[in-house]
N, C-alpha and C positions, 0 to 999 in steps of 0.2 A: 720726925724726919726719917724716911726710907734709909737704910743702913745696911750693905752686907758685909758676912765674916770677913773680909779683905780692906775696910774702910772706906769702902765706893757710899758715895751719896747718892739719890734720883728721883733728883727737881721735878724729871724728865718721863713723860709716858706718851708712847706712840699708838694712838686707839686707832685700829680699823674698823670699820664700819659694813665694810662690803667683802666680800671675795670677789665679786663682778666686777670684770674692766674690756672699754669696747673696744680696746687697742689688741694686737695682735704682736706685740714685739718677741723678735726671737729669742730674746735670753730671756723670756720670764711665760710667754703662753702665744709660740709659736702658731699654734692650733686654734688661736680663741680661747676666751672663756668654757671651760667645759662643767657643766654642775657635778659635786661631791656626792656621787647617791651613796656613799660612808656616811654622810654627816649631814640628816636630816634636819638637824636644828634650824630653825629661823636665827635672821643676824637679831641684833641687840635693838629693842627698840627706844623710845625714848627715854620713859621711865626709867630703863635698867643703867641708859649713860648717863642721866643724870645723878642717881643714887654712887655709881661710879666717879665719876667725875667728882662729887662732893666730898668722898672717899678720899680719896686722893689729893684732893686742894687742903684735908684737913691731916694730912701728913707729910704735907710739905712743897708737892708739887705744885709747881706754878708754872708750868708747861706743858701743853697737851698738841703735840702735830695728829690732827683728822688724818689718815689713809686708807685706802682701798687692799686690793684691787683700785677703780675709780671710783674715789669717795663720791662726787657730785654725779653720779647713775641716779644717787638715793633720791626721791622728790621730796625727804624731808631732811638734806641736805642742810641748807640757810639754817630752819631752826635746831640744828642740833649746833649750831656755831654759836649762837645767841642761848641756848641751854649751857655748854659750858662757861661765856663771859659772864651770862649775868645770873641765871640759878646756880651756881658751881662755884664761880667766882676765882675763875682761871685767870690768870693778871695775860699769861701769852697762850693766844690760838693761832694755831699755823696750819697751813692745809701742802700735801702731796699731789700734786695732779697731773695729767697727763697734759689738761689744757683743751681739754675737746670742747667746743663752743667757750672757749676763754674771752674772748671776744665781745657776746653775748650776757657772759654773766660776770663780765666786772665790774659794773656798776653795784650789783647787787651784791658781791665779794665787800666793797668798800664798804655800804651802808651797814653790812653786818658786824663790824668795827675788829674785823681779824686783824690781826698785826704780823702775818708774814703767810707767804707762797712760794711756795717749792714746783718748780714747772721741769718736767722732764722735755727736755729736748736734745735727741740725741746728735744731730747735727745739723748744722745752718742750709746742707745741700741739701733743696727740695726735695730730688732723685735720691739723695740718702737717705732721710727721711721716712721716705715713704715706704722704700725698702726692709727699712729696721722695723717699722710700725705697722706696717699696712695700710695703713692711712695717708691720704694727700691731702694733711691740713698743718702743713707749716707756716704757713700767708695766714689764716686766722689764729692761727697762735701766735704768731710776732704781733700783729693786729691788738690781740687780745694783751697784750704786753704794752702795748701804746696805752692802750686806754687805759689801764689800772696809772699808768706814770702824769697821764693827763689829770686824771683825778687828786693826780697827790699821793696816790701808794708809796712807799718808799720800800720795802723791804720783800724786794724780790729777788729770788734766787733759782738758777737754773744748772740743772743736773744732764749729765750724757753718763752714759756707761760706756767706757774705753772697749772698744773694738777692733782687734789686731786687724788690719789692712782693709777696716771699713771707714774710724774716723779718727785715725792715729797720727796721723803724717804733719807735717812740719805746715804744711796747707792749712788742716784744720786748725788746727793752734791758733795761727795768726789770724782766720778769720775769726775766731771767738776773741782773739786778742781786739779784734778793729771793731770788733761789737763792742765790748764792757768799754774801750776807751774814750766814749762818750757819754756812755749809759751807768746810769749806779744801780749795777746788777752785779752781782755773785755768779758766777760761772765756776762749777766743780766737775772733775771728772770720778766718776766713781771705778772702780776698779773692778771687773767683769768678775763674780761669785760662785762658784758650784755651786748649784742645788743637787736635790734629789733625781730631778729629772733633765737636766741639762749639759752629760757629763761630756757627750758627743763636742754640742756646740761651746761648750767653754774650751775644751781642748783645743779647737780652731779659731779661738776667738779671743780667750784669753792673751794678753801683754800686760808687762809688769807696768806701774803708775810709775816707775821709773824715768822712764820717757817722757815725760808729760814735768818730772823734778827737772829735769835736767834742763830742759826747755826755757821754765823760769829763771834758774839760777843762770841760761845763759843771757838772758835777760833785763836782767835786773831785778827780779821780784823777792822781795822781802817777806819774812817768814814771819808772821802774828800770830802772837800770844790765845788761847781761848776762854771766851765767857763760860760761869760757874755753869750754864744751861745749852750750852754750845752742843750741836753736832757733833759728829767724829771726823767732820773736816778739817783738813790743815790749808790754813789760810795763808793767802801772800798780798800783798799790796806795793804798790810803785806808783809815787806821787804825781805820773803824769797820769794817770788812768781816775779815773770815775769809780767804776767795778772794781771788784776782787778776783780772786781767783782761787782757787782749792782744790785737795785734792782728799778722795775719800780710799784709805789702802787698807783693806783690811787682813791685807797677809802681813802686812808692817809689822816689824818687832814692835813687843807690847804695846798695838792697837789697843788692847781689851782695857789696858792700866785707866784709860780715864776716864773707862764707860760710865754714861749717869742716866739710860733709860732705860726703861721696860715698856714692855710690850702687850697690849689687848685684843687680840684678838675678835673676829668680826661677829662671833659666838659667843664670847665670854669668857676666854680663856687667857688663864693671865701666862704670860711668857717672860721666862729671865732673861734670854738671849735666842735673837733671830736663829742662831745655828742651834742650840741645843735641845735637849730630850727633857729638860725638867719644865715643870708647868703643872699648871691645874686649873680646873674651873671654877668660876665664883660665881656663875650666875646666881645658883641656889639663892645667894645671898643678895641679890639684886631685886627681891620682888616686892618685897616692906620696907619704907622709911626704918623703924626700927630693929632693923639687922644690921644698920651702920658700924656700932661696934666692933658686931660678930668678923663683921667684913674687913675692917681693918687688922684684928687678931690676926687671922688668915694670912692676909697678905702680910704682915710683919713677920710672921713665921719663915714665910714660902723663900723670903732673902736670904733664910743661912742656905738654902740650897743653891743660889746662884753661883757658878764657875769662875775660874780667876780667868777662864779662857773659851773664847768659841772654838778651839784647834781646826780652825778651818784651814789651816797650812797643813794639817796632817790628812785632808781629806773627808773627814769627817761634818757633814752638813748636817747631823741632827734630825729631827722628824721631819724639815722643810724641805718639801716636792718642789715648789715654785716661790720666788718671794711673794705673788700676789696673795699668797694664804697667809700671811704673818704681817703684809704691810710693809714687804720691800725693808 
C-alpha cells in the first residue's frame, strides 16, 4: 500500500494522458492549446501505461481517473481504458472530460465497461457556456448525457469551476438544483485555482465556495460522509432530489488531511501534489516488463517526499503553469 510520512494512504492515481485539449476555457488555456517546445517528449504510449498501471494495481491502487488535457483527442483512447480493466486490473476507471462529441462516443464509453465520468460543464446557459469554453456545444453534451443514462450508465458526475459574476448567482444554483432533481447526477462546484499563468483572471474571477455552502445549508442539503477512494469533494444530499451535490475547496482548512491521490503526468512523470515542486520521472522504468520491481522502489521512496500541504492559500502554485499539464 502507497503510504506517506503523515499516514495518508493512495488507492488513488489520476494518469493524464495528453496535454492537448480542444476547448479554450479561460481559467485553464485561454489562448488554446499551445505546444511545450521545453518539453519534447512524446506522451506515454501504451506499453509504458500498462507496465504503469500494473505498477500501481500491485501497490494497492484500485483507482485510476484517465485525464487530459482532453483524454479522448487520443485515437487510442478506448483501448487504454480496456489496458487498465483488464491487463492492469484496475477494479475503478473513471474518465475527466470536457464532453466534446459525448454524444457520439457513449455507446462506446459503456461497451468499454468504465465505471464513472467526470463531465466538465461549467454552466447550463448556452450563452455562458460558450463564453467560458469557446465552444457552442452544450446541446451535445446534455445530449451526450442522455445517452450514457439511456444505456444504463449510472455514475455520472459533472463539475463547473465557480466563477465570480459569471455562474455564481442564486440563478445558477437553482437551475443545477432543477437539473440533479430528477436526474442521478453529481453536480460539484470546484473552486476557481491559481495557476502559474492565470494570476490576472483568478483575481477577477475568483469567489470563495462559500457561497455555493451557504446556499445548501439554506436549503436543506445534508453533509455526506466520503469513500476510502473518494475525490476531494464534499458531498451533500436531500432526499427529495435524485443527484448530489458537492463542492471542491481547496483553500478550505486542511483540504490536504485527506488526500489519497497522486498524480502521472502525460510524460511520465510522477507528481505528489497538483500544486507542488517535488516529482520525478519513471519512465526510464517503463520500457521492460522486468523493471517492475525497480519501479515500484522508486515510487515507494518518492512518498516520504510528499507535503502535508499544497499552501496554495499562501500563493504558492508549485511548478503548475496551467492545470491542463498535470490533469486539472
Amino acid at each position: 500500500m502507497l503510504k506517506d510520512s503523515f499516514g495518508r494512504t493512495f488507492p488513488y492515481i489520476r494518469m493524464s494522458i495528453t496535454d492537448v485539449c480542444n476547448f479554450k476555457c479561460g481559467y485553464c488555456l485561454p489562448n488554446g492549446y499551445q505546444v511545450d517546445k521545453s518539453d519534447n517528449r512524446k506522451f506515454l504510449h501504451l506499453d509504458e501505461i500498462k507496465r504503469l498501471a500494473k505498477c500501481f494495481s500491485e501497490l494497492g491502487v484500485n483507482k485510476i481517473r484517465i485525464t487530459g488535457g482532453e483524454p479522448t483527442v487520443r485515437k487510442d483512447f478506448f483501448e487504454i481504458i480496456k489496458i487498465l480493466k483488464v491487463d492492469a486490473g484496475i477494479k475503478k476507471v473513471v474518465i475527466t472530460t470536457n464532453g466534446y462529441h459525448l454524444n457520439k462516443k457513449a455507446k462506446l464509453l459503456v461497451e468499454t465497461g468504465l465505471n464513472g465520468i467526470n463531465i466538465s460543464i461549467d454552466s447550463l446557459s448556452r450563452e455562458t457556456f460558450k463564453n467560458v469554453t469557446g465552444h457552442d456545444r452544450l446541446p451535445e453534451i446534455l445530449e451526450g448525457i442522455k445517452n450514457l443514462q439511456e444505456l444504463g450508465f449510472e455514475n455520472i458526475k459533472i463539475n463547473a469551476v465557480l466563477l465570480n459574476g459569471v455562474n455564481s448567482s442564486e440563478k445558477d444554483f437553482n437551475a443545477w438544483s432543477k437539473f440533479i432533481q430528477n436526474n442521478k447526477i453529481d453536480f460539484r462546484y470546484i473552486e476557481l485555482m491559481q495557476t502559474g499563468d492565470n494570476l490576472e483572471y483568478f483575481k477577477k474571477y475568483h469567489t470563495s465556495s462559500k457561497i455555493f455552502k451557504n446556499y445548501l445549508s439554506e436549503n436543506n442539503w445534508i453533509y455526506q460522509t466520503l469513500g476510502k477512494d473518494a475525490g476531494p469533494s464534499l458531498n451533500y444530499i436531500n432526499p427529495e432530489y435524485k443527484g448530489k451535490f458537492g463542492i471542491i475547496a481547496p483553500y478550505s482548512k486542511d483540504f490536504c488531511k485527506t488526500c489519497n491521490r497522486l498524480r502521472i503526468t502525460s510524460r511520465g512523470d510522477l507528481r505528489l501534489c497538483l500544486f507542488g515542486n517535488t516529482g520525478i520521472s519513471v519512465r526510464h522504468l517503463l520500457q521492460k516488463d522486468d523493471q517492475l520491481n525497480e519501479l515500484k522502489d522508486l515510487i515507494l521512496k518518492q512518498m516520504q517526499f510528499k507535503k502535508e500541504s499544497h499552501y496554495l492559500e499562501l500563493g504558492d502554485t508549485g511548478s503548475t503553469k496551467n492545470l491542463s499539464k498535470t490533469g486539472g
